[in-house]
C-alpha positions as CSV (number, residue, x, y, z in Angstrom):
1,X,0.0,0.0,0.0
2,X,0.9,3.2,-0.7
3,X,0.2,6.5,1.2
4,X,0.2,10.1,0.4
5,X,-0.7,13.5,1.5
6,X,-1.8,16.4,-1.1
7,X,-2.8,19.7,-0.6
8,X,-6.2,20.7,-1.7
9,X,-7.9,24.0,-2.2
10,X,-10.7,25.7,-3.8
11,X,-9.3,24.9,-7.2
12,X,-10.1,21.4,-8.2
13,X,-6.8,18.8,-8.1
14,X,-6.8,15.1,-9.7
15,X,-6.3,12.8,-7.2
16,X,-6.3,9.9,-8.3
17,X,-5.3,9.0,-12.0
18,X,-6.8,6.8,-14.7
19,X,-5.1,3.4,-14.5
20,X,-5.6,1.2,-17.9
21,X,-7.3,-2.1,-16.9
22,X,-7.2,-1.8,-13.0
23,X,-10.2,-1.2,-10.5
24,X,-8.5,-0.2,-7.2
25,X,-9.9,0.7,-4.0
26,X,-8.7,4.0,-2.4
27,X,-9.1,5.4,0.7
28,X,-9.6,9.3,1.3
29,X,-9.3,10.8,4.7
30,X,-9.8,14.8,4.8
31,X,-7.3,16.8,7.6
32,X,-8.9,20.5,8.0
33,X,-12.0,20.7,6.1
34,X,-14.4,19.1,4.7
35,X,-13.8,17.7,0.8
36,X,-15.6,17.2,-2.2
37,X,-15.0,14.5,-4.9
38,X,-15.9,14.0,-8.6
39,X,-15.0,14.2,-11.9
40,X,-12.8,16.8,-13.5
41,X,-15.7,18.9,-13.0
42,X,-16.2,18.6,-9.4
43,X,-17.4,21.9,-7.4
44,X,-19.1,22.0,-3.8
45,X,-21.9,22.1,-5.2
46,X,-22.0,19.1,-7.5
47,X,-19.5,16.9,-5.4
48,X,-20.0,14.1,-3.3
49,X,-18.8,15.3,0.7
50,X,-16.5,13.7,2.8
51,X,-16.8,14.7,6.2
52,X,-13.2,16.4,7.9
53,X,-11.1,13.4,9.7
54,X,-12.9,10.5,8.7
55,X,-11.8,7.7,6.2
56,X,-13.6,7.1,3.0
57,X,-13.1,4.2,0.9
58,X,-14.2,4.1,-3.3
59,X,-13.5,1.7,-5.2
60,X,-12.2,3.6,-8.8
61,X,-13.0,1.9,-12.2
62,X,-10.4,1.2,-14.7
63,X,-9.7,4.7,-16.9
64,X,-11.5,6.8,-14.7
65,X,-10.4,9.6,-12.4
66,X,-11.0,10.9,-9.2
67,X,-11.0,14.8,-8.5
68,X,-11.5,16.9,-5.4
69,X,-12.0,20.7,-4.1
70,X,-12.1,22.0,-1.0
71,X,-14.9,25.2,-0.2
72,X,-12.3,27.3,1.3
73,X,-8.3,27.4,2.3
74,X,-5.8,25.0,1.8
75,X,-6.5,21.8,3.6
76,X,-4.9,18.1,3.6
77,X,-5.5,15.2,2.0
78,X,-4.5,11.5,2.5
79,X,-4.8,8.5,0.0
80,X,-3.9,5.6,0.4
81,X,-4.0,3.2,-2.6
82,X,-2.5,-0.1,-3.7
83,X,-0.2,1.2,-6.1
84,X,1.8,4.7,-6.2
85,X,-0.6,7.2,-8.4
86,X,0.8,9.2,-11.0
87,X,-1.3,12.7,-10.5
């Protein structure tokens, strides 16, 4: 496994890239705020929540992407996936 910390702020960042072939499960855990996750065209408004300082596991299908935005400041992000991403 394989875990990392990225900063996230108002401005939409890729988290997770697209992996050819390969459905892994990733787990997100917010440090600071509240997060949002989605497509490349995540917002607050359209994103689904993850609550600050609790652990959130997706399961991400092969070629797709996982995005995320934060509603205000710079906050914290950990992944933790099975593999190292390339974001």
């Amino acid at each position: 496994m394989i875990s990392t910390t990225t900063s996230i702020s108002t401005t939409r960042i890729k988290i997770v890239s697209k992996a050819v072939n390969e459905t892994r499960t990733v787990v997100i855990r917010p440090d600071g705020n509240d997060m949002y996750i989605g497509g490349a065209d995540v917002t607050t408004a359209n994103g689904l929540v993850i609550s600050n300082n609790t652990n959130f596991t997706i399961e991400i299908p092969p070629n797709e992407e996982l995005w995320c935005v934060v509603g205000s400041g710079t906050h914290n992000v950990t992944i933790l996936t099975s593999f190292a991403e390339t974001v």
